[in-house]
N, C-alpha and C positions, 0 to 999 in steps of 0.2 A: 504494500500500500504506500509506502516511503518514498519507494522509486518513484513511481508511478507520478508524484507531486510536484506540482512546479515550484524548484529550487531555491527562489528569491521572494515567494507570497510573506505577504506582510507577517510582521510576530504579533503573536500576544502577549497577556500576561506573562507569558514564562520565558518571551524576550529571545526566542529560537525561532528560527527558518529550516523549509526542511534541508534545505542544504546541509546545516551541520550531521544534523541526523543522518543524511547518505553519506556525507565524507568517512563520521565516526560510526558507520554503524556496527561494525563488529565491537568496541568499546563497550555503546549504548543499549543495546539490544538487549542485554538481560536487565538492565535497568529498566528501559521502558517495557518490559512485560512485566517485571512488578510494579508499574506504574496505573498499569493496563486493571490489573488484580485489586488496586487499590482506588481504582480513578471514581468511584463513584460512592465514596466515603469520606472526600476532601474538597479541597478547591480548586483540583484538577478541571472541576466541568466551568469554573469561573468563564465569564466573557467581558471585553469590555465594551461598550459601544460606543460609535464616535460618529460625530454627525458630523460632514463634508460637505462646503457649502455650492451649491451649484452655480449659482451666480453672485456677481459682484455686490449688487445691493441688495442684502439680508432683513426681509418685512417679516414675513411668515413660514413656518414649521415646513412647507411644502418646499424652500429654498435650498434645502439642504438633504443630504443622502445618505439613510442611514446604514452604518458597516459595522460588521460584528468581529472584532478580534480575537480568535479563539484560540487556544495553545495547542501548538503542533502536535503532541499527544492526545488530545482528545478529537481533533481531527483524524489521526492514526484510527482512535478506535471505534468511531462513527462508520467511517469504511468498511473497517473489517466488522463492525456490521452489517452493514446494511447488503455487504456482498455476500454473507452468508442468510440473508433473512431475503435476499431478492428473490432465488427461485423458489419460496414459498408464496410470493403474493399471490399468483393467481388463485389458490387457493384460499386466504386470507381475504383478498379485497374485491368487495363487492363490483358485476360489472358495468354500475353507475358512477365507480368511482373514476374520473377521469383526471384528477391534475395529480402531479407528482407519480406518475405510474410509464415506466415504458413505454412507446408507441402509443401514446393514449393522452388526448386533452381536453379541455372544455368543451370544446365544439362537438366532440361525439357524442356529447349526449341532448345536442340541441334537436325538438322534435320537426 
């Protein structure tokens, strides 16, 4: 999943790109599986949000865009979710559901 990640995406809280993690990964690697083991007993799942402004003159909420910075590691184990929980959806998800699903959007379900 590490590889896989573009090397320079902004850090989060814990202030790492994945680059470190591919350069050091044999280092890292048993680290972050006890991180993996731990991640959801801590502040590992922290985010920070940071509002980016679109244009030059800032009136209203709408001017700006919002981004989530989340720590390399919890991004790690979101993947390595969601790659093991994909070939269950069909079964899982109903087939009204259309946004965030594979080959499949809003519009299919317009009558």
């Amino acid at each position: 999943m590490i590889m896989g990640m573009k090397p320079l995406k902004a850090p989060g809280l814990d202030s790492f790109q994945p680059f470190f993690y591919k350069q050091f990964w044999p280092i890292v690697s048993k680290d972050l599986q006890y991180l993996v083991k731990k991640a959801f007993r801590n502040s590992l799942l922290d985010t920070l949000l940071v509002l980016i402004p679109k244009v030059d003159n800032l009136s209203y909420l709408n001017d700006f865009r919002p981004i989530s910075l989340c720590n390399i590691a919890y991004k790690v184990i979101t993947k390595i979710l969601v790659a093991h929980i994909r070939p269950f959806l069909v079964n899982i998800v109903g087939p009204f559901q259309g946004r965030f699903i594979p080959r499949r959007g809003t519009t299919d379900n317009v009558l």
